[in-house]
C-alpha positions in Angstrom: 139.7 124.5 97.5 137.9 126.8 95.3 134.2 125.8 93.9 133.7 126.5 90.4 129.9 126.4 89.6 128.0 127.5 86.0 126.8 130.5 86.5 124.9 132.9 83.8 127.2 136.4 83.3 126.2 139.2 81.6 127.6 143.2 81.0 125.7 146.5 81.0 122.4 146.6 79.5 122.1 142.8 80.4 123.6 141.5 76.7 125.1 139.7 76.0 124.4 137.0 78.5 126.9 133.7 78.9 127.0 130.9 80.7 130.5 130.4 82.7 132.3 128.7 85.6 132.3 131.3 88.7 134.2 131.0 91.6 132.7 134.0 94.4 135.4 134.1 97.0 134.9 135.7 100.3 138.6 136.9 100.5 141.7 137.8 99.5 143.3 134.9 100.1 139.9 132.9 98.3 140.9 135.5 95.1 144.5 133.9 95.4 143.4 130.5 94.9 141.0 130.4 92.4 143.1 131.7 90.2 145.7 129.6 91.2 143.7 126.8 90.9 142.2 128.2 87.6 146.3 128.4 86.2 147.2 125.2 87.3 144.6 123.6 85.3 145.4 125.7 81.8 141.9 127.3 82.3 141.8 131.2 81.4 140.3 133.0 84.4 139.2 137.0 84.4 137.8 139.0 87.2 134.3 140.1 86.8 133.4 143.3 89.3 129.8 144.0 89.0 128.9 143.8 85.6 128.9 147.2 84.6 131.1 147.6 81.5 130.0 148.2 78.3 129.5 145.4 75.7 130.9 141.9 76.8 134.4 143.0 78.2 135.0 141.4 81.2 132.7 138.0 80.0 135.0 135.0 79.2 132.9 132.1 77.7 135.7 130.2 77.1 136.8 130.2 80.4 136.5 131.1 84.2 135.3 134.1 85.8 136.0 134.9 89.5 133.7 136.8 90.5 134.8 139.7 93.0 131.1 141.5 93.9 131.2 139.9 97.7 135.0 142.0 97.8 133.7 144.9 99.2 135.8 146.3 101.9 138.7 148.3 102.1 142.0 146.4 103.4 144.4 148.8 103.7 144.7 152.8 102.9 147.9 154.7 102.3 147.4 158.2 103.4 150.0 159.7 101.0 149.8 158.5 98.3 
């Protein structure tokens, strides 16, 4: 089961800065489910990387963010493509 906690969000330059539910999953499969869980329950969900776009376009205040920052390995490679 996915915990959703308020967390505070916030885009390049540090503005502007909202308060959200966050779910950080540790996998894949963790990714899966929170949004899963997030569609089930008619809540809106985005990813959120690492905060680095400009302005506020991956922040969703009137919603859930999942956030993927703890996602950092690479699963699979195809070599030719």
């Amino acid at each position: 089961m996915t915990t959703w906690s308020t967390q505070p969000l916030f885009g390049w330059g540090r503005h502007p800065k909202i308060e959200t539910e966050c779910a950080m999953p540790g996998s894949s499969a963790e990714v899966l489910e929170a949004f899963q869980g997030a569609h089930a329950e008619g809540a809106p969900a985005l990813a959120h990387g690492m905060g680095r776009s400009n302005g506020d376009a991956a922040l969703l205040s009137q919603g859930r963010e999942v956030v993927t920052q703890e996602l950092n390995e690479v699963l699979s490679f195809e070599e030719t493509t």
